[in-house]
C-alpha positions in Angstrom: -82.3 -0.4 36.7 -80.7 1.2 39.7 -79.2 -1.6 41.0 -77.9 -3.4 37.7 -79.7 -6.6 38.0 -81.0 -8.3 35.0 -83.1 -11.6 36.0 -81.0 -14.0 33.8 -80.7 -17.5 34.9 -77.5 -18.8 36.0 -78.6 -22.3 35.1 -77.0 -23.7 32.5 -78.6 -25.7 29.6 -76.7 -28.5 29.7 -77.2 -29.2 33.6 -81.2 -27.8 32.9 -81.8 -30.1 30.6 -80.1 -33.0 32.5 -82.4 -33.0 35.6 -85.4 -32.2 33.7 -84.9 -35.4 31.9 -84.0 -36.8 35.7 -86.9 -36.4 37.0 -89.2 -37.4 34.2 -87.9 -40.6 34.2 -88.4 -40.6 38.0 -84.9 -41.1 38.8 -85.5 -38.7 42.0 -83.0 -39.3 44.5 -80.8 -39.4 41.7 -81.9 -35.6 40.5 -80.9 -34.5 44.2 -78.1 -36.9 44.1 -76.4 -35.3 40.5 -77.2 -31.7 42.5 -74.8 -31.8 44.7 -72.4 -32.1 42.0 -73.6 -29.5 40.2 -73.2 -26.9 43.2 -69.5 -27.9 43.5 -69.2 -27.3 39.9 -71.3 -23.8 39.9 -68.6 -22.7 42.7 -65.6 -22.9 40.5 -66.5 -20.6 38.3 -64.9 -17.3 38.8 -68.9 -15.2 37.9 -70.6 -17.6 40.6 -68.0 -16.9 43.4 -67.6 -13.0 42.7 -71.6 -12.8 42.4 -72.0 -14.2 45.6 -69.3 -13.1 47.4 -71.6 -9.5 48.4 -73.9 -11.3 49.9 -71.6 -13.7 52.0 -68.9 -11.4 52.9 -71.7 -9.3 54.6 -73.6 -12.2 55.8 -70.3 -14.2 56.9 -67.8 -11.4 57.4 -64.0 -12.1 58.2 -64.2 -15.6 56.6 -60.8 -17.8 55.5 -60.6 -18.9 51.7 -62.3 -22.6 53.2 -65.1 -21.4 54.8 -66.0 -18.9 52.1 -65.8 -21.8 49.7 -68.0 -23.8 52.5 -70.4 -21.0 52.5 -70.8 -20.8 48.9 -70.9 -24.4 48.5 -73.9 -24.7 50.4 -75.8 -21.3 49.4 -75.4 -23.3 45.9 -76.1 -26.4 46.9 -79.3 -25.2 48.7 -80.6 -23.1 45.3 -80.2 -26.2 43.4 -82.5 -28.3 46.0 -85.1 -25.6 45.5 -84.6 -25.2 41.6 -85.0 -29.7 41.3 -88.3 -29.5 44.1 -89.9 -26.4 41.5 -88.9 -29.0 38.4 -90.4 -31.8 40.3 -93.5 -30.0 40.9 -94.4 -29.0 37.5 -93.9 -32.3 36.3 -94.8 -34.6 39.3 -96.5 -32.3 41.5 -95.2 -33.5 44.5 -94.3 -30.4 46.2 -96.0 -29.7 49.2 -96.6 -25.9 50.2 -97.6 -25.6 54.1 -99.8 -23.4 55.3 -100.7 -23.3 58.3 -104.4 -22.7 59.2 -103.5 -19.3 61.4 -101.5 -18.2 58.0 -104.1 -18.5 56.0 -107.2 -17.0 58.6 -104.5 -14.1 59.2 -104.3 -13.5 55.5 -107.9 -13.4 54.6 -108.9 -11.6 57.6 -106.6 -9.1 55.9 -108.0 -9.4 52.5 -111.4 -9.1 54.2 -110.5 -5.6 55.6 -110.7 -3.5 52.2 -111.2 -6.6 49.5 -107.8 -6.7 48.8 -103.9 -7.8 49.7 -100.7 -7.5 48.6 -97.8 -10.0 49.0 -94.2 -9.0 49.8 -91.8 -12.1 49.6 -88.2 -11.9 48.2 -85.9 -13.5 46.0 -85.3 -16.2 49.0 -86.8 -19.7 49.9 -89.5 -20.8 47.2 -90.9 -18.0 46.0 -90.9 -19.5 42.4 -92.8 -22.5 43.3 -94.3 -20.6 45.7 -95.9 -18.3 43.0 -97.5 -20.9 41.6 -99.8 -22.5 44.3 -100.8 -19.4 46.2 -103.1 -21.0 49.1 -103.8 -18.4 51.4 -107.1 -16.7 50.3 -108.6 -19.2 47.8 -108.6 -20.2 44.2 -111.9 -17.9 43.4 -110.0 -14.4 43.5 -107.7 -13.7 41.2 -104.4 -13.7 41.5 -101.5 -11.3 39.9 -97.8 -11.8 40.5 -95.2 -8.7 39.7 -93.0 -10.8 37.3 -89.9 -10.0 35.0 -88.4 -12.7 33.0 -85.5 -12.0 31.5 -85.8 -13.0 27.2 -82.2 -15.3 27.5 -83.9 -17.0 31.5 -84.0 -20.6 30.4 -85.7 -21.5 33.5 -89.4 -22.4 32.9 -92.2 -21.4 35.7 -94.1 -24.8 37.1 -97.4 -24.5 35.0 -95.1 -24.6 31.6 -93.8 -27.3 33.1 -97.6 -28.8 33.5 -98.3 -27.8 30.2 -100.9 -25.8 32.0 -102.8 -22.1 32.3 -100.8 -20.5 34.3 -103.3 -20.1 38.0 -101.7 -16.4 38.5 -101.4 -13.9 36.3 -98.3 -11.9 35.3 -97.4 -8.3 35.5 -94.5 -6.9 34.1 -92.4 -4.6 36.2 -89.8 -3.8 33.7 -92.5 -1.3 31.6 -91.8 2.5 31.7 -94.0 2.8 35.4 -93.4 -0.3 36.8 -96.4 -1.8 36.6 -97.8 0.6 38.6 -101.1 0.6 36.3 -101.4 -2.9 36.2 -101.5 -3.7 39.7 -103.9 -0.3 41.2 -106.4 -2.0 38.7 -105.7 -5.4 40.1 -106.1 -4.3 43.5 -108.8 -2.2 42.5 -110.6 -5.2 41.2 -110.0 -6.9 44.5 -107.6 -9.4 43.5 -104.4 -10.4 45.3 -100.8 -9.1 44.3 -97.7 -10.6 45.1 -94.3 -9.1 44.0 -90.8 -8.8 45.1 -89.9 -6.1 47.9 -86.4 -6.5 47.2 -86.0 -5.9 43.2 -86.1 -2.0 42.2 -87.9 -1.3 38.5 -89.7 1.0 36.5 -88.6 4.8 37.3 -85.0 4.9 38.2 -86.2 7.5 40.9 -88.2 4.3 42.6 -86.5 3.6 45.3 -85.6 4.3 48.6 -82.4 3.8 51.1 -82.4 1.1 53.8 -80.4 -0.5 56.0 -79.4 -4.0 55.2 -76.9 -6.7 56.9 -75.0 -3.0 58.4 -75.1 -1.5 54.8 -77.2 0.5 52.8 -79.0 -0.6 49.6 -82.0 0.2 47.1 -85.5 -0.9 47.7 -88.4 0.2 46.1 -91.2 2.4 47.5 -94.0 2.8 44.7 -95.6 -0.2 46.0 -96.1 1.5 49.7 -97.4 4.2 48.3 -99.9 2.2 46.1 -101.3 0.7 49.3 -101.4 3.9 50.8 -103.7 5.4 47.9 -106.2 2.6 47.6 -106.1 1.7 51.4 -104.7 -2.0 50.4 -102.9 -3.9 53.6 -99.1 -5.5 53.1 -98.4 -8.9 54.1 -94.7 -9.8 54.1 -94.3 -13.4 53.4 -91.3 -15.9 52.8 -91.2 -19.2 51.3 -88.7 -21.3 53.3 -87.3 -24.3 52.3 -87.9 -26.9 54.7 -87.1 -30.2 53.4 -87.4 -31.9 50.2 -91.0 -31.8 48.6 -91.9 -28.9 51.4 -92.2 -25.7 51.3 -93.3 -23.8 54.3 -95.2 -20.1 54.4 -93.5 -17.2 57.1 -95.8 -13.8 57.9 -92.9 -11.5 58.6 -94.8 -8.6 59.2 -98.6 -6.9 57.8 -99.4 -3.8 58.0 -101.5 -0.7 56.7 -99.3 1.9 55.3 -100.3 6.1 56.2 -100.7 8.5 53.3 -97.4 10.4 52.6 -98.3 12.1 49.6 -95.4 11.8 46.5 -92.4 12.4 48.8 -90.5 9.0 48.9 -89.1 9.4 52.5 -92.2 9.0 53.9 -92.1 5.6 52.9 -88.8 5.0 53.9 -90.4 3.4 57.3 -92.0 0.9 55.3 -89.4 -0.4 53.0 -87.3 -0.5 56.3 -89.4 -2.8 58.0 -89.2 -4.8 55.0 -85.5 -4.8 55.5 -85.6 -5.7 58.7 -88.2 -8.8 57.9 -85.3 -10.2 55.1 -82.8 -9.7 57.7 -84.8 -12.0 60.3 -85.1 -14.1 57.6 -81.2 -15.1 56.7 -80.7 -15.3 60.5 -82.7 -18.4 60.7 -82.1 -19.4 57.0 -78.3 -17.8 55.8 -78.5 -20.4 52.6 -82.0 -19.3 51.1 -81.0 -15.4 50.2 -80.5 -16.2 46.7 -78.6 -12.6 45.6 -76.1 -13.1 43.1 -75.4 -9.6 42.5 -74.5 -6.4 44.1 -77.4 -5.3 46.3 -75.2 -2.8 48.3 -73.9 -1.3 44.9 -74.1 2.6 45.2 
């Protein structure tokens, strides 16, 4: 994959297993309590702080060795808030994901325009939790999420949690075209697909260059393409974290995207609005970009 990321968990089993046995006991505040812990702990290690460190350094640039520390501290300590809420959720469902009642008109007046929608969100906020309790059209259309799991992730999604059918289904992006079958029959179907504007798989030749935080990186541009061919509108959403137990919904930007043909650069518009959406986004919410590897790598 062209920018080296795998998907693995950074969660460890012994601390994964610890707060899932937590919070089925109930002990809550305790869960969050034990998190904080945790975070400390997760920025000793010498992987965590180099991981992080490409995001920060261009997120917080010209930092001393405390406030870098500070910085990762609570980019960690934030993550493991959202990773307990998701746990909680499968097994107490009491997470609450807000939408407001603009969101979700705005969204079906978009599905309405060619019986069909796709989802941009990114590896920020709740997008995990958020994937499971997709509100915004309504539970009669089907729903498809662009997925990869990595075969070591120990992290379980909320409805294996439930001991549930999953309410999306999943597509794989790591096959040899992305996916790319998958969702045009999806879309073609009329259902809704959701997948990550910020991950680059399939083709190595699937991406394009944007700016990002005043450097360039990777971002893939099949997907603009795909909406292009079938006339499918974009909806970029986020999932911030807002408290505990709530999760809120952010329309970024939506969009129609104009036929380009197979040339990649004339999609390089789209993926840089996207860009610019994620950027908006850590300005309001620096501790929810959760980008433990290097996104700016060449």
């Amino acid at each position: 994959m062209v920018q080296g990321w795998t998907g693995k968990s950074r969660s460890k089993n012994f601390f994964h297993n610890l707060m899932i046995l937590i919070i089925k006991f109930g002990a809550l505040k305790f869960a969050y309590f034990i998190g904080r812990f945790v975070a400390f702990f997760y920025c000793l290690l010498p992987s965590v702080r180099k991981n992080a460190s490409y995001y920060l350094e261009k997120k917080f640039p010209n930092c001393n060795h405390i406030k870098k520390f500070l910085h990762l501290y609570k980019l960690n300590l934030t993550f493991g808030k959202i990773l307990i809420d998701r746990a909680i959720f499968g097994i107490k469902s009491k997470v609450n994901i807000i939408s407001s009642r603009a969101d979700i008109n705005l969204c079906k007046s978009l599905y309405q325009k060619n019986n069909g929608l796709i989802i941009l969100s990114a590896h920020c906020g709740c997008w995990q939790s958020a994937m499971s309790a997709f509100n915004l059209i309504d539970d009669e259309k089907e729903k498809y999420v662009v997925y990869h799991q990595n075969k070591e992730d120990i992290d379980k999604h909320v409805h294996q949690l439930q001991k549930k059918e999953s309410p999306v289904k999943f597509i794989e992006p790591n096959a040899f075209d992305g996916g790319i079958i998958e969702i045009m029959a999806a879309l073609q179907r009329g259902s809704l697909v959701c997948m990550m504007g910020d991950r680059v798989f399939g083709a190595s030749n699937n991406f394009v260059e944007v700016n990002f935080l005043g450097a360039k990186i990777a971002l893939p541009f099949s997907i603009y393409r795909i909406a292009a061919t079938l006339n499918k509108p974009i909806a970029i959403i986020f999932f911030p974290y807002k408290k505990t137990g709530a999760v809120d919904t952010m329309i970024a930007d939506y969009f129609f995207v104009k036929d380009g043909g197979k040339a990649a650069q004339n999609y390089v518009e789209y993926a840089d609005r996207f860009s610019k959406a994620l950027e908006n986004f850590v300005k309001v919410y620096p501790y929810q970009f959760y980008n433990y590897f290097n996104l700016w790598r060449k």
